[in-house]
N, C-alpha and C positions, 0 to 999 in steps of 0.2 A: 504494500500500500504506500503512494506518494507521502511525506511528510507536508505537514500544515505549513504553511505560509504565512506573512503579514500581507495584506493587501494591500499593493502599492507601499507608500512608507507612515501606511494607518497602526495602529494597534490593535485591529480589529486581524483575528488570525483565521484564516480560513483552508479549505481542500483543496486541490489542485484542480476538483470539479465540482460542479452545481448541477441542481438538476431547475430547467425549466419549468414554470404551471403557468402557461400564459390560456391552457384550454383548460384546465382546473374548472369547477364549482358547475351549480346548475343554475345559467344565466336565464332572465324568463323576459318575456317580451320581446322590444327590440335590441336587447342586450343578445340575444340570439341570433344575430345578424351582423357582430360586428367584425373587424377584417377577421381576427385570428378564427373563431368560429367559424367563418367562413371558407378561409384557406384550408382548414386543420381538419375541421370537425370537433365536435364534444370529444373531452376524454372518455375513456371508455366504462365511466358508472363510476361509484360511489367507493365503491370497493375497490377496483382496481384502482382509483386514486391514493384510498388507501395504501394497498399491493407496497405502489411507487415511493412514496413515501417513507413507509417500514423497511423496504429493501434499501433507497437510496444510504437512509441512515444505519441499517447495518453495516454496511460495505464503505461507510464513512464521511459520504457527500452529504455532509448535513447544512450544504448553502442553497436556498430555496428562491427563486426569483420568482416575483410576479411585479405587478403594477395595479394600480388603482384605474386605470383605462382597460385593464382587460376584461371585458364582457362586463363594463361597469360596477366593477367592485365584486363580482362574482368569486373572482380568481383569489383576489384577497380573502373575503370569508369565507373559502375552503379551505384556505391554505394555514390561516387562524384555526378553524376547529379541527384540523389534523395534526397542528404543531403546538396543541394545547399541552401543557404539561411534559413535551418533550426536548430532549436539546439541540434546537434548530436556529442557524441565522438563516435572518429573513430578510433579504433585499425587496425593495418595491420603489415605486417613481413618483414624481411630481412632474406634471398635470395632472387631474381629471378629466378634462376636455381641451379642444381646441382652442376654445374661447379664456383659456384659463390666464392669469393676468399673477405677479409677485402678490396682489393684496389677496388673493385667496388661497394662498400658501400655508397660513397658520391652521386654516379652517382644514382643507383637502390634509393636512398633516394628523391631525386628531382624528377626523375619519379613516384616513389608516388603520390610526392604532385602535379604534372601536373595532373597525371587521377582523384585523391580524389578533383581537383581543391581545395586544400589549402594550406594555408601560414605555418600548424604548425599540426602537428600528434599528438592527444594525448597519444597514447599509441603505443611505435613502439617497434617490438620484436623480437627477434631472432627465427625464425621458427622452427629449428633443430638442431641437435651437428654434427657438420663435423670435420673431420681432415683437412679438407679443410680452415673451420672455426675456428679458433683457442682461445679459448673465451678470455684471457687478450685483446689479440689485438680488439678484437669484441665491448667489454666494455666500450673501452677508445675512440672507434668510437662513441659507444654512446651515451658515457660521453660528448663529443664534439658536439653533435648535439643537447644534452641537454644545453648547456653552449651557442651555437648559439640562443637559441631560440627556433628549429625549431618541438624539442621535449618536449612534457611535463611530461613523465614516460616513463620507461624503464621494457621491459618484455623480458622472453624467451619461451620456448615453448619445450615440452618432450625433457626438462632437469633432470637427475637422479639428485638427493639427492646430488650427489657430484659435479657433475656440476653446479646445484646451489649455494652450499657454496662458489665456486670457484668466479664463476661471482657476486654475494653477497661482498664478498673481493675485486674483483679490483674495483670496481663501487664504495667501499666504501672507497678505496684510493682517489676518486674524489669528496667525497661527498655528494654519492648520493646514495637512495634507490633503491633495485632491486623489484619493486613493485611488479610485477606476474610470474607463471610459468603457462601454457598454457599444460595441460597434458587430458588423454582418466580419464573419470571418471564416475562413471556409477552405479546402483544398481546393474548392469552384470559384471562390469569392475573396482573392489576393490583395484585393484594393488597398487595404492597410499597410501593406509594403510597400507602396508605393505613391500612396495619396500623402505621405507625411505621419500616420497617424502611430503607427510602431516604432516611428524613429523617436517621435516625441514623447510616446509612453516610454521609452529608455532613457531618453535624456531627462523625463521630470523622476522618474520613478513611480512610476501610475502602470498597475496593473490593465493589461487589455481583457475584459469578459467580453467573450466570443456567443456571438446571439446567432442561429443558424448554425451548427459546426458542423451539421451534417447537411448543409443545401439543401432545407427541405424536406429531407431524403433520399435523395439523388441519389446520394453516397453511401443509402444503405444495402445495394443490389437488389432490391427485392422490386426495383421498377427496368423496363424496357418499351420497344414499342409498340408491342403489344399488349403492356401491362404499364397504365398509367396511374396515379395516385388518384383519389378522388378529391372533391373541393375546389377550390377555384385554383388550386396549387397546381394543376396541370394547362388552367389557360395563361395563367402570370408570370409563371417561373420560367426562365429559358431554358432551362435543364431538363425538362419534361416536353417542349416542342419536338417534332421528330430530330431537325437538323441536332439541337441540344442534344437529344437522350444520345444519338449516336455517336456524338461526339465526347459523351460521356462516360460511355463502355469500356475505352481502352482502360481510363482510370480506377472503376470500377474492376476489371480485371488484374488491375496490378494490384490492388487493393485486399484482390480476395489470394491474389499468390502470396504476397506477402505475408496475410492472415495465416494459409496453411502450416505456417513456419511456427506458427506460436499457438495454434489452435485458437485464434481467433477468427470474429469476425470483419467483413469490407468496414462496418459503421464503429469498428474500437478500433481499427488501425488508422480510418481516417480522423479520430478523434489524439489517439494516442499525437498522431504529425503535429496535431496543439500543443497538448499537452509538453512536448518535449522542447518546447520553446517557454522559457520560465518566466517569459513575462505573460502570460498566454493562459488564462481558464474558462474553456469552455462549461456551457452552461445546455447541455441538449435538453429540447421535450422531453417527458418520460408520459404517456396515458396509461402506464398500465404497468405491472409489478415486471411483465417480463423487460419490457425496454432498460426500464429502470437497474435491471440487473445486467442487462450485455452493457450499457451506457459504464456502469461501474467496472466495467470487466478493461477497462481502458487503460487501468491504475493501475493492473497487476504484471503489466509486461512492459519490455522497453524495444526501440527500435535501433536498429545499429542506423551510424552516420551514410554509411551507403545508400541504407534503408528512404533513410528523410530526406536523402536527396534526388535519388529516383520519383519519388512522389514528385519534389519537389520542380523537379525538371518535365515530370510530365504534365504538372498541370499550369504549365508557364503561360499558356494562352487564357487564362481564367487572372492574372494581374493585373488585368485594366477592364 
């Protein structure tokens, strides 16, 4: 099993992995329509959220993300009444909406902690960049909810390079580390190597969580093109278009060679390629105790340097 970490140069200590609940809870109304329900689907019941859960935490990924936008609060008060009484950090975000502005900050923060039922957020983070949002003022909200108490780290989430330096600065007028940035990372999805955004998590010391680490999917073998995912994740995603899926196969296949060697599978080898980058923790889905279990299976092997560069060279077309 990976050894715990500091997140970024926080004090808050965390796995090497997380597990996702962004399809958590049972959203009703039009909360049942929103992207990720849409993309994903509902997780798979009550139970196997459950499952994911009790599994992720044995095997020792006891960092849990969700947000306050997911399925409107939904994701949050599952993830509260499954993490009741047990020992879980619990990341989640700021907004609630689009519309959301710095003065509804204090309010959307206590609503948090009402559905998470608790006293203190480990990881609370800025979901998005808005004009709406305006990151000094955003920071210095955070900085003060750090100073209350009520938070223990500070993250943001598909922050450029320069948005992070920025908010990096104010937070460090208050004395405080900007621990994560929360961005798409992917052996399909490079961008951060090369948008600036991995240089600058090295140079501030700001941990990268990796949202997407398996594309969707893509990356777990179990789609082709005659087997598509279902949700809107096969019209949106370029990975699932014919031209994509097939261009997706060779990696996919290198994925599952490489597997054989360790008796793993294609979705813990292309998870592990993360992983063994140590500024780097991914955060996949789990709907159900089995995912939740190969997801952990990622922790128990390591890849030789030959290994991470093959990957790494075959998926060179996927860095911009």
């Amino acid at each position: 099993m990976e050894k715990i970490i500091s997140l970024g140069r926080s004090d808050l200590h965390v796995p090497r992995l997380g597990v996702g609940a962004m399809t958590w809870g049972q959203p009703k109304g039009l909360a049942r329509w929103t992207p990720a329900q849409l993309a994903y689907g509902p997780a798979d019941g009550a139970e196997e959220e459950q499952s994911a859960l009790e599994i992720s935490l044995a095997t020792g990924v006891i960092l849990v993300d969700t947000a306050e936008m997911y399925s409107n609060g939904a994701s949050e008060r599952r993830v509260g009444e499954l993490a009741r009484g047990k020992d879980v950090l619990i990341a989640t975000k700021f907004p609630p909406s689009p519309f959301s502005n710095p003065a509804d900050f204090p309010k959307a923060l206590e609503d948090s902690l009402r559905r998470l039922q608790r006293r203190t957020i480990d990881l609370y983070q800025i979901h998005y960049r808005s004009r709406r949002l305006p990151i000094p003022e955003l920071m210095h909200c955070l900085a003060d909810a750090v100073e209350a108490g009520i938070v223990q780290a500070v993250g943001v989430s598909n922050y450029s390079a320069a948005e992070m330096r920025l908010a990096h600065a104010e937070l460090a007028k208050r004395g405080l580390p900007l621990a994560s940035n929360q961005v798409q990372y992917s052996l399909l999805h490079r961008a951060p190597e090369v948008d600036g955004v991995l240089d600058a998590c090295r140079e501030l010391g700001v941990t990268l969580i990796a949202y997407s680490p398996l594309a969707m999917g893509a990356l777990t073998g179990k789609y082709s093109s005659t087997a598509r995912p279902g949700g809107l994740r096969k019209y949106i995603a370029p990975y699932f278009q014919t031209k994509g899926i097939n261009a997706v196969q060779p990696v996919v296949n290198l994925l599952k060679e490489i597997g054989t060697r360790y008796d793993k599978t294609p979705s813990q080898v292309a998870l592990r390629w993360l992983v063994e980058n140590e500024l780097v923790l991914p955060i996949p889905g789990a709907k159900n105790g089995r995912q939740a279990a190969e997801n952990a299976g990622a922790l128990s092997f390591s890849l030789s340097s030959e290994e991470i560069e093959a990957l790494s060279q075959a998926t060179l077309a996927w860095r911009v």
